[in-house]
C-alpha positions in Angstrom: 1.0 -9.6 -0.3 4.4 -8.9 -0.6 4.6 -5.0 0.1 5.4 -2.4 2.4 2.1 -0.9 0.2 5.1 -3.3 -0.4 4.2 -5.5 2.8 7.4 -7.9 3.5 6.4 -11.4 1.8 6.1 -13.0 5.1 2.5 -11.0 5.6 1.0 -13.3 3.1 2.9 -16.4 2.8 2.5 -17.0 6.2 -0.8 -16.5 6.6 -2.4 -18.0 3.3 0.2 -20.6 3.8 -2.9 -21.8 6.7 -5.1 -20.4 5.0 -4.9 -22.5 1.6 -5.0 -25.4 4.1 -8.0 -24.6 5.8 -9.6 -24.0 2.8 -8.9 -27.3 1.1 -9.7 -29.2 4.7 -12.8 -27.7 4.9 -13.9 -28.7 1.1 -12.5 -31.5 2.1 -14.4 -32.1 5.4 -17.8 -31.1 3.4 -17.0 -34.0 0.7 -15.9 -36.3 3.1 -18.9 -38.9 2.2 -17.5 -39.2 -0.9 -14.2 -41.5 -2.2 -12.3 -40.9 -5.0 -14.2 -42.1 -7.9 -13.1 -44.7 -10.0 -9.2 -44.3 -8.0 -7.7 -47.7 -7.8 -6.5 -47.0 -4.3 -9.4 -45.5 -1.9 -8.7 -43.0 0.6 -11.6 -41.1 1.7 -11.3 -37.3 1.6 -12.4 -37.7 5.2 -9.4 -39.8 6.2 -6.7 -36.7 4.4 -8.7 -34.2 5.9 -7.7 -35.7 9.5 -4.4 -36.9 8.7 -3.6 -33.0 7.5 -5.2 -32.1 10.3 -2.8 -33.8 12.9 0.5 -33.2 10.6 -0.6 -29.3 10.8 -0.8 -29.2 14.4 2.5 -31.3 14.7 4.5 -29.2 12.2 3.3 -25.4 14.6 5.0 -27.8 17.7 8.2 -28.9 15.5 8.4 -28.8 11.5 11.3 -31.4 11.5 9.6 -34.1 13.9 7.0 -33.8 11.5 8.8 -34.1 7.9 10.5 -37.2 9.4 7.4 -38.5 10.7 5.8 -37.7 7.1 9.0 -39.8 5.3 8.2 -42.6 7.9 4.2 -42.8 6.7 5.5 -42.6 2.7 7.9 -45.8 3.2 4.4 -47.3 4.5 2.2 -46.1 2.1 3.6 -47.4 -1.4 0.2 -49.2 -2.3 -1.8 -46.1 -1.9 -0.9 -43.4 -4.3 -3.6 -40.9 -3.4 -2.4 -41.0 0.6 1.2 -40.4 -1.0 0.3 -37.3 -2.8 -1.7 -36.0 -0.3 1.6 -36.4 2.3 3.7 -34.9 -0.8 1.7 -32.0 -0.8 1.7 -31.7 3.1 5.3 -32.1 3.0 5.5 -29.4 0.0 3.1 -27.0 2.6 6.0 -27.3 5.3 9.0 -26.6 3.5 7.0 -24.4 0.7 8.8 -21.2 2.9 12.1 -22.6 3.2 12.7 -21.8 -0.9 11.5 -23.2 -4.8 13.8 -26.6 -4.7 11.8 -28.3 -1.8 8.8 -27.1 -3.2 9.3 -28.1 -6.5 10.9 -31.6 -5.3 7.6 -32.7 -3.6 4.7 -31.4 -5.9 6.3 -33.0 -8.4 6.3 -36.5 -6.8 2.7 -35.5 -5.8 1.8 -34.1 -9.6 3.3 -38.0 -10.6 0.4 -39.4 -8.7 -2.5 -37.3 -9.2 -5.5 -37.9 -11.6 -6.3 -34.2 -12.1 -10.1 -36.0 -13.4 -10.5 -38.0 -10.7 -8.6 -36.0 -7.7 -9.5 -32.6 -8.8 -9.4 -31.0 -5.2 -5.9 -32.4 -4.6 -4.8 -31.2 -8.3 -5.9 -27.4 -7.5 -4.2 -27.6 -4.4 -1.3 -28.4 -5.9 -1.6 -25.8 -8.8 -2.3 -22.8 -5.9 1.2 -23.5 -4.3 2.6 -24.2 -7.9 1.9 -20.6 -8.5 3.1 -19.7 -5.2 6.4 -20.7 -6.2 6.0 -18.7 -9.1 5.9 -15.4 -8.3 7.8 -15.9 -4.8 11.0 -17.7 -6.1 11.1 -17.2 -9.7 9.9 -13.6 -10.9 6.9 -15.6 -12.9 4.2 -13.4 -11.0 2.6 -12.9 -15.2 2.6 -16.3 -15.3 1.0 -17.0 -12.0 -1.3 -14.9 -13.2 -2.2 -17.0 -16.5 -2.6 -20.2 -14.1 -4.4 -18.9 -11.5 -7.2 -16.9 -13.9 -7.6 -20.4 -16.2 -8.0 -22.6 -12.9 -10.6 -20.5 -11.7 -13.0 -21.3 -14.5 -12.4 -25.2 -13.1 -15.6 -27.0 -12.3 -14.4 -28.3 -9.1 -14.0 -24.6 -8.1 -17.4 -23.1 -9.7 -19.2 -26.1 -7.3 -17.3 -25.6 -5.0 -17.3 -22.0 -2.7 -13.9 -22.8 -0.3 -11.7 -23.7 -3.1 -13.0 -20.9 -4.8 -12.3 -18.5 -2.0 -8.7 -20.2 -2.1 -8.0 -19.0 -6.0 -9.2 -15.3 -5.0 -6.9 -14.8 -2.7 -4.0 -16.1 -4.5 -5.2 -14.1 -7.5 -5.1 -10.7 -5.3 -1.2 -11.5 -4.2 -0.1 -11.7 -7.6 -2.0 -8.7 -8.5 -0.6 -6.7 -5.7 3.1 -7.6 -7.1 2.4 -6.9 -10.3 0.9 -3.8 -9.6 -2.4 -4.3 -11.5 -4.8 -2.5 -8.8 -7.6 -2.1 -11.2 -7.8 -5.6 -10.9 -7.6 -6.1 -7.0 -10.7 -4.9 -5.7 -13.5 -6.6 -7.1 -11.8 -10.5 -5.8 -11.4 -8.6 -2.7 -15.1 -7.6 -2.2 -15.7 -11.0 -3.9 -14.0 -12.4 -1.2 -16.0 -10.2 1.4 -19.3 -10.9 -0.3 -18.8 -15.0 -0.1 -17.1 -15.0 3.7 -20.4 -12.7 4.7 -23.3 -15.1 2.6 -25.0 -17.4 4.8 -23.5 -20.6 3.1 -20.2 -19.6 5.3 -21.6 -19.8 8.4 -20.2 -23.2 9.5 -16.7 -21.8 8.3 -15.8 -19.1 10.5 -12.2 -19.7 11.6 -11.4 -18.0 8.0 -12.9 -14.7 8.9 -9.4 -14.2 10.3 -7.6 -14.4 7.4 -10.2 -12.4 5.4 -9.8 -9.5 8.3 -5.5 -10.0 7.8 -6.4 -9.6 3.8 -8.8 -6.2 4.6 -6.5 -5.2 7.0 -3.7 -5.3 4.4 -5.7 -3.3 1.7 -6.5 -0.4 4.0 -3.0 -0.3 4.8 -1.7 0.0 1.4 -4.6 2.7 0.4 -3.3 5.1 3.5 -6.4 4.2 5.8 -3.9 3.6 8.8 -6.8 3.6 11.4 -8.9 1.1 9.3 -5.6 -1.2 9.2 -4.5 -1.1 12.2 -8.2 -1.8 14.3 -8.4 -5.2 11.8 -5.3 -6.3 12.4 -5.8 -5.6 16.1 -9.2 -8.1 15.7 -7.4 -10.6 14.0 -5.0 -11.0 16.8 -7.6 -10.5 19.3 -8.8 -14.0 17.3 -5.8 -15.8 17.0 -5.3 -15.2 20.8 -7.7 -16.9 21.5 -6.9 -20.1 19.9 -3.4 -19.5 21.2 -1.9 -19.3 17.7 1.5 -17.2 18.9 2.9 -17.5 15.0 -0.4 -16.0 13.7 0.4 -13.0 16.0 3.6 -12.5 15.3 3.2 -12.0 11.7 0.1 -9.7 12.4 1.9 -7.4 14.3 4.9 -7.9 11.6 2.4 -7.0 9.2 1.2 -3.7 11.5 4.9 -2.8 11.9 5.5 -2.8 7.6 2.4 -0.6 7.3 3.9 2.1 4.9 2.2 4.8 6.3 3.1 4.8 10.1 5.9 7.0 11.7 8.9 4.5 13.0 8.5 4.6 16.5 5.2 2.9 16.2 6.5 0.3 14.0 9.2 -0.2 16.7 6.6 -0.9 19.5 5.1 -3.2 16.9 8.1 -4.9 16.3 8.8 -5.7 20.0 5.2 -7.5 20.0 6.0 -9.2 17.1 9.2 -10.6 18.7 7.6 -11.3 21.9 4.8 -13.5 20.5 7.5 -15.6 18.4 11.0 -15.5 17.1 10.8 -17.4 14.3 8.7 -16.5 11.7 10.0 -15.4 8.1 9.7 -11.9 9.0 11.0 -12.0 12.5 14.9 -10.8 11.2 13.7 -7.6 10.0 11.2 -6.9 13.3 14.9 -7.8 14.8 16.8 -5.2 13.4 13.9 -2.7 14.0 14.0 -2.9 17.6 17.9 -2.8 17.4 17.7 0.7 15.7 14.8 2.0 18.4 17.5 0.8 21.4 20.8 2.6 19.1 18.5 5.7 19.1 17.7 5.8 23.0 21.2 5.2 23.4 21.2 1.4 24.5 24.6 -0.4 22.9 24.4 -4.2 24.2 22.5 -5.8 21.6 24.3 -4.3 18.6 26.7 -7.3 17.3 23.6 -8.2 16.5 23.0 -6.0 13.6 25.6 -8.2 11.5 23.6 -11.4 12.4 21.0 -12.2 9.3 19.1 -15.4 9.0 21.0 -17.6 6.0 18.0 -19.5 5.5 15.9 -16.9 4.5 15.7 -16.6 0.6 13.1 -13.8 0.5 15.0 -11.2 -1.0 13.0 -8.2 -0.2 12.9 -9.2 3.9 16.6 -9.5 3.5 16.7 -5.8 2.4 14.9 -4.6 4.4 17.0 -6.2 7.5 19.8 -4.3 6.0 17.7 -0.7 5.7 17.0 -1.0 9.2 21.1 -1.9 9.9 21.9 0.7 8.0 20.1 3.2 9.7 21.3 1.9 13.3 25.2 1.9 11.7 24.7 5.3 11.1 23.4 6.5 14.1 26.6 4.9 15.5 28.6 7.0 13.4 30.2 3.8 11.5 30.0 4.4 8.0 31.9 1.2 6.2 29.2 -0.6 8.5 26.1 1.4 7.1 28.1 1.0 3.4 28.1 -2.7 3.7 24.2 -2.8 4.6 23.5 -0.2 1.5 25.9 -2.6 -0.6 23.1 -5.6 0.4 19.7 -3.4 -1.3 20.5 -4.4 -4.7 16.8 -3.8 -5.9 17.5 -0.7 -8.4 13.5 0.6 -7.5 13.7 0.2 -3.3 13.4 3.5 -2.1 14.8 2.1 1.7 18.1 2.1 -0.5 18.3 5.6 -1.5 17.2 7.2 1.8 20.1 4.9 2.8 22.3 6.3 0.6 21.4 10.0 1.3 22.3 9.9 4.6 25.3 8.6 4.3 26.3 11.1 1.4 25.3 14.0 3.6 27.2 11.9 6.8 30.4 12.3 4.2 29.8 15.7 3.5 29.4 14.9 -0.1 26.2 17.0 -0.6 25.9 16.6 -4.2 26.1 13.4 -4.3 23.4 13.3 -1.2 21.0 15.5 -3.1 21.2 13.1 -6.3 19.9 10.4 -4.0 17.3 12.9 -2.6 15.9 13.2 -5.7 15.8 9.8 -6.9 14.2 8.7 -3.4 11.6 11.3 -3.9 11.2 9.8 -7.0 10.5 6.7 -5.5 8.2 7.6 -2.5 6.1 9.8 -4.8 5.6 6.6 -7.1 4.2 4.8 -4.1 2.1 7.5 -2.9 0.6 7.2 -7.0 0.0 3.5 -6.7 -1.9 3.9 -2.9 -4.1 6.9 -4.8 -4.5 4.2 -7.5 -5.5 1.5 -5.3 -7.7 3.7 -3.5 -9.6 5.2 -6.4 -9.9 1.5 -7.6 -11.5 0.2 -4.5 -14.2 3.1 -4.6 -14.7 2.5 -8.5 -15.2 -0.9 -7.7 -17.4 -0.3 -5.0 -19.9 2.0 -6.7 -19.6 -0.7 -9.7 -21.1 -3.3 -7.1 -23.8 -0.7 -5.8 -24.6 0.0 -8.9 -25.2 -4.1 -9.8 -26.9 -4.3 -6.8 -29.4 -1.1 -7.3 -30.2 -2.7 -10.8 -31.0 -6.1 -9.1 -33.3 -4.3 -6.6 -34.7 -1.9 -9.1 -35.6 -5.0 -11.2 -36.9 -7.1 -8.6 -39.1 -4.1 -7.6 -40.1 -3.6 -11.1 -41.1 -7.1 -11.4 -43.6 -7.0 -8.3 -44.7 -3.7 -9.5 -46.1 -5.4 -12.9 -47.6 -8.2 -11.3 -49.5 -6.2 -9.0 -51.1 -3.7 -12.2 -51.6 -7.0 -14.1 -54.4 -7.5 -11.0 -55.8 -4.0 -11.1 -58.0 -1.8 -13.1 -56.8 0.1 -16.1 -58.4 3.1 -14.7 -56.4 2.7 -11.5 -53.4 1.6 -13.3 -53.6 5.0 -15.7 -53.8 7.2 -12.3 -50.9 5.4 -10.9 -48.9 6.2 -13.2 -49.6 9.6 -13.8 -49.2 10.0 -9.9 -46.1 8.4 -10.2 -45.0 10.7 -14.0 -45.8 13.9 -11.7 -43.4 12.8 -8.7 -40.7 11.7 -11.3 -41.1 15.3 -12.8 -41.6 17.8 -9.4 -38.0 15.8 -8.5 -36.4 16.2 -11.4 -36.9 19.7 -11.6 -36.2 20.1 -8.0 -32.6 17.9 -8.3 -31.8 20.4 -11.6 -32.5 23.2 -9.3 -30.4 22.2 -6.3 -27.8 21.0 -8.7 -27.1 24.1 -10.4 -27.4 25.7 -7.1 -24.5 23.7 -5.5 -22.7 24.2 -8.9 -23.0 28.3 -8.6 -21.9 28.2 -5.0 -19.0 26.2 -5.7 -17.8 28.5 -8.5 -18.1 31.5 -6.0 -16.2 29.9 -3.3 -13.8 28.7 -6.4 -13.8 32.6 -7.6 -13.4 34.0 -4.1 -10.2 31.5 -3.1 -8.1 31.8 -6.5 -5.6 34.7 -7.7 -7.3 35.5 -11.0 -4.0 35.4 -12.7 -2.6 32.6 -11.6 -5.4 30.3 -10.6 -3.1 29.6 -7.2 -4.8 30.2 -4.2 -5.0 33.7 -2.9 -3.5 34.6 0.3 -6.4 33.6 2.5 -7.2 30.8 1.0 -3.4 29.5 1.5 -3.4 30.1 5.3 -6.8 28.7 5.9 -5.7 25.9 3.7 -2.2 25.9 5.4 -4.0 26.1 8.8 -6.7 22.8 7.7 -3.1 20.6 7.2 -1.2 21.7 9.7 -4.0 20.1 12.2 -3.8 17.2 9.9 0.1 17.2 10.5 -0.3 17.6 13.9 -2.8 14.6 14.7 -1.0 12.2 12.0 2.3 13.0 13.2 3.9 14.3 10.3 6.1 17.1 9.4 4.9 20.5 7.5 7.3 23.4 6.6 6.8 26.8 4.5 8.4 28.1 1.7 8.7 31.6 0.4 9.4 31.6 -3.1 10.8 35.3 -4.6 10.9 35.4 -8.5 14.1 37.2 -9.2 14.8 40.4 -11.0 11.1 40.6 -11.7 10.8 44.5 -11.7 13.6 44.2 -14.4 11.5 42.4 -16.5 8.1 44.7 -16.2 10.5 47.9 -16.7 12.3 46.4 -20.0 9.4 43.7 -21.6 6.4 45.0 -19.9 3.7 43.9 -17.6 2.2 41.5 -20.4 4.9 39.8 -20.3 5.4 40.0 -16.6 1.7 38.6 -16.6 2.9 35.7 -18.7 6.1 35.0 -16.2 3.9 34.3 -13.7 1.4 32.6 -15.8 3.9 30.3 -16.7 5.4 29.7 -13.0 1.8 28.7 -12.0 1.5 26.4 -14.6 4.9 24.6 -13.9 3.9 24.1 -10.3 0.5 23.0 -11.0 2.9 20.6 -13.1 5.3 19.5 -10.4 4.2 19.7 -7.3 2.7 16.6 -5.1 -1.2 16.6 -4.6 -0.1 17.1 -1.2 1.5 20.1 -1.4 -0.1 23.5 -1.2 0.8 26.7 -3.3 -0.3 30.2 -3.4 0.2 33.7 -4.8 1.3 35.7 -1.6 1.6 38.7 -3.7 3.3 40.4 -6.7 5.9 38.4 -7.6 5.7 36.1 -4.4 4.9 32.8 -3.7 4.3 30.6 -0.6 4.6 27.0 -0.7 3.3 24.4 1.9 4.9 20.8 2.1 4.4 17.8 3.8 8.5 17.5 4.3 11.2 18.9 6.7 14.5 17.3 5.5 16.8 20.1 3.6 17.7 18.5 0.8 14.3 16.5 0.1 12.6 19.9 -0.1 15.3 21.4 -2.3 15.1 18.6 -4.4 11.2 19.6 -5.2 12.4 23.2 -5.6 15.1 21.9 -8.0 12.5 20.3 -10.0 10.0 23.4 -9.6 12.9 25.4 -11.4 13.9 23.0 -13.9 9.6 23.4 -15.1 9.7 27.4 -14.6 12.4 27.3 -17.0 10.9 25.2 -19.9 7.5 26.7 -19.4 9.5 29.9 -20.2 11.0 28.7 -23.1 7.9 27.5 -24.5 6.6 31.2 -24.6 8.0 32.5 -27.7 6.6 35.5 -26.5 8.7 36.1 -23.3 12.2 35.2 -24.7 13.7 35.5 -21.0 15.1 33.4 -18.9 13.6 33.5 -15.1 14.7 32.1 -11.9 13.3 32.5 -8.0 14.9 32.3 -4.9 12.9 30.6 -1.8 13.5 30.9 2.1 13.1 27.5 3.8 11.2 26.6 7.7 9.7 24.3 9.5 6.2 24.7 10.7 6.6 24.4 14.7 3.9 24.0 17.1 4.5 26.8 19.7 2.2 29.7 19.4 -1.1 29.2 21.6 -3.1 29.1 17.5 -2.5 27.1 14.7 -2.8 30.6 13.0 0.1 32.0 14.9 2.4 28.8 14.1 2.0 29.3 10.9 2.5 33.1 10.8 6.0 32.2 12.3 6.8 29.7 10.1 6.0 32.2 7.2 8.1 35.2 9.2 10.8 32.7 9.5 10.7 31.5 6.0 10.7 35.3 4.9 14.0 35.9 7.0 15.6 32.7 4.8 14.5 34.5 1.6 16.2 37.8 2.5 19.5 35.5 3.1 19.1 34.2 -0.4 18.4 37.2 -1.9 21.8 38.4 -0.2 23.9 35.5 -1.4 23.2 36.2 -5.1 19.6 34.9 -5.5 19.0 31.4 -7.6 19.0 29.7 -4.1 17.0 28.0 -1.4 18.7 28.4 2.3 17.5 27.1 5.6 18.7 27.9 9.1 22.0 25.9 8.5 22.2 25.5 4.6 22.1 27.3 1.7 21.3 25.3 -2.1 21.8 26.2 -5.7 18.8 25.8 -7.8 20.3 24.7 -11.0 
């Protein structure tokens, strides 16, 4: 799947690239009694499955030797159209990553021999890397679609469960690129539920790629730990058979995990590189490690930035190469370097190209220009974060929709012995039975309304006992046990937390002049515009009066004043909206970092907050309508 939630093509080519072979070898190798019928030429799907099998082997050792030794077979093989197409289509399998015209060039001579009636396997072989082509070279991922979803109602797939297992996965990549993650979970857990079934016993070797494909979808739904202890198995597998290109793109794969903080996708990206060099993704792994040795200071490898593999026509790898440049260019402090790699991320919705640009804005000192990036890179990274929430609540919907089949199964299955067993038994016996059974049904009905209206109660006190009644924010105590609850999160996952005190400004003026009503209403109606605004991760509360205290999983200046910005922008049309207030209202917010220092959780955030205050003072002083850090002060517009 070609993602970083957004994993870099090369994840997915690369391994279904084996994996589609496996897959038609194996039906293949469990049809390979039976010849072509009615073919004028006969060549036993016996004698392709072990002529793929050697040309596969050969082409891991050297993919030229074997094309030429593929055109040397096709001079000898003009009598025999169905050996041709199945060398076309091995030929096609080679070069299918090297872009769409060699691709297209030999499925079409292979198409031009096929009977799709009478070579079925070969013709859906063909159609799964047609579609490939599709949505890899030619933005047809719709279309791909359309294909894949009619060929999987194909008879020679229903009968048969490899070739089926083939479609599934080609149906989840183009689902992942078009973004349809309703629809990618249940051929995912399809996929699981065949690979598990007994029938797939003799077929282990593609539990591997079913582990890379799980290991992916954890990945992209933030399950980091999930991910990462699949794709360790899978290359714990491929070790074993000594399969150095599978390995590489694994850890390639566990480096692009969206989720993990860059000096473990660094130490991924030296694995990846040591188990092999030359895999589609092995440019961008390259330029990874480059920026981890500019960071520790280590110079002798950097002409190297510049150097990008021509042959590689996957455009997102090749922007993310440059993101990665980019960032080692400007920790160098050469900006028309870092400008040349932002000038090669032409994809308008890549975030890696606006948190390229911020930088070098704010290395320029062009601040305004910096903070328009911010916000559109926020922009960005809170879209992804939607589509993993997405994914994830998809996965557990489909989940509980399979349970749920499978309870109903069970339950009728249980049913059915139930009835034969009272058809053998007295009515008497049968009556008592079930008024046995009517009184159990009732004492636990009653019993689940009584716990459930228990648990209900006690959730509405604990609701009523952590929320300002005004507001509906959390109350003070709530926010710093909540506050307390992530910052032990932060600290374990590794990512950074900071507090904000937000001061609404010239509040008293407006109780003294309007009222408290309509004081009431003012904050009413800043509650209601961060409910609006802010992230699912971020935490808000009423810290009293006119005060509010923000928690946020961010620490760059500008990133956390471009929330604020969009915070004020809401407060203000919330406002506006109240025909009954009539006043225009803006805050001011002190800005810190949440450092682990005190010997308490409790204490580090305390400081924060102290700190935070100390920044709200300064904004106060500098004519309110501001958010200031340590070293900067912003204008909320």
């Amino acid at each position: 799947m070609s993602r970083f939630l957004e994993q870099p093509r090369t994840s997915v080519c690369y391994r279904f690239k084996s994996f589609f072979f496996r897959l038609f070898a194996l039906t293949l190798t469990g049809l390979s009694c039976i010849p072509f019928a009615q073919a004028e030429e006969r060549y036993s799907l016996e004698q392709i499955f072990a002529e793929r099998q050697e040309l596969d082997k050969a082409s891991a050792i050297d993919a030229a030797k074997t094309i030429e030794l593929i055109d040397e077979r096709l001079a000898k093989t003009n009598n025999n159209q169905i050996r041709q197409a199945a060398l076309y289509l091995e030929k096609a399998r080679i070069k299918m990553h090297l872009g769409l015209a060699p691709l297209e060039e030999n499925l079409g001579k292979a198409l031009a021999l096929i009977k799709p009636e009478l070579q079925p396997e070969l013709y859906l072989y063909a159609m799964a890397m047609k579609s490939y082509g599709m949505y890899t070279y030619q933005n047809q991922a719709e279309q791909a679609a359309v294909l894949l979803d009619s060929l999987q109602q194909h008879p020679a797939l229903i009968n048969d469960a490899q070739t089926h297992l083939m479609f599934l996965t080609n149906q989840l990549e183009v689902y992942y690129k078009l973004k349809q993650f309703h629809k990618i979970s249940k051929p995912l857990f399809k996929l699981a539920e065949v690979m598990n079934s007994g029938s797939m016993e003799q077929f282990k070797e593609l539990y591997l790629d079913l582990e890379a494909e799980l290991a992916y979808h954890s990945g992209a739904i933030g399950d980091t730990g999930q991910a990462l202890a699949l794709y360790n198995k899978t290359i714990r597998r491929a070790q074993q058979r000594g399969m150095n290109e599978t390995i590489a793109i694994q850890y390639c794969n566990m480096a692009n995990i969206y989720f993990l903080p860059l000096e473990e996708k660094i130490r991924y990206a030296k694995a990846s590189l040591a188990a092999h060099t030359n895999v589609a993704c092995s440019d961008v792994m390259d330029k990874l490690v480059l920026l981890g040795e500019v960071q520790q200071g280590n110079l002798a490898n950097i002409a190297r930035l510049v150097q990008f593999n021509t042959t590689q026509q996957m455009p997102r790898l090749n922007e993310r190469s440059a993101y990665y440049a980019g960032l080692a260019y400007l920790q160098l402090n050469d900006l028309p370097s870092a400008k040349a790699m932002l000038n090669r991320i032409t994809d308008p919705d890549n975030w890696e190209r606006y948190d390229l640009l911020q930088q070098i804005r704010k290395v320029e000192g062009n601040y305004q220009a910096a903070f328009e990036a911010s916000q559109r890179y926020q922009q960005l990274r809170a879209q992804k974060d939607a589509e993993a929430r997405s994914l994830m609540l998809s996965s557990y919907q489909v989940r509980l929709e399979m349970a749920q089949e499978e309870t109903q199964a069970a339950e009728k299955a249980k049913q059915a012995e139930q009835l034969a067993a009272a058809e053998q038994k007295a009515t008497s016996r049968l009556y008592m039975m079930l008024t046995i059974i009517g009184s159990g049904v009732l004492v636990t009905l009653v019993l689940s309304l009584y716990l459930y209206r228990s648990f209900r109660l006690g959730q509405k006190l604990q609701q009523l006992s952590d929320t300002d009644p005004l507001t509906g924010l959390l109350n003070r105590r709530a926010f710093i046990q909540r506050a307390m609850q992530l910052h032990q999160l932060a600290h374990r996952q590794r990512f950074p937390l900071s507090i904000a005190l937000l001061d609404l400004d010239f509040f008293k003026q407006i109780n003294d002049k309007h009222g408290h009503q309509a004081g009431d209403a003012v904050l009413a109606a800043f509650a209601n515009a961060a409910k609006a605004t802010l992230r699912q991760t971020d935490i808000i509360g009423r810290f009293g009066g006119e005060e509010f205290i923000l928690a946020t999983t961010e620490q760059d200046t500008l990133t956390i004043a471009a929330l604020l910005q969009r915070l004020q922008h809401s407060f203000t049309q919330h406002c506006s909206e109240n025909i009954q207030l009539g006043v225009e209202v803006s805050f001011s917010a002190g800005i810190a970092s949440v450092n682990a220092q005190g010997t308490t959780k409790h204490q580090d955030i305390e400081d924060a907050i102290r700190r935070a205050d100390e920044q709200l003072y300064r904004a106060k002083a500098n004519g309110r309508q501001q958010a200031c850090t340590e070293t900067l002060c912003l204008t909320l517009v």
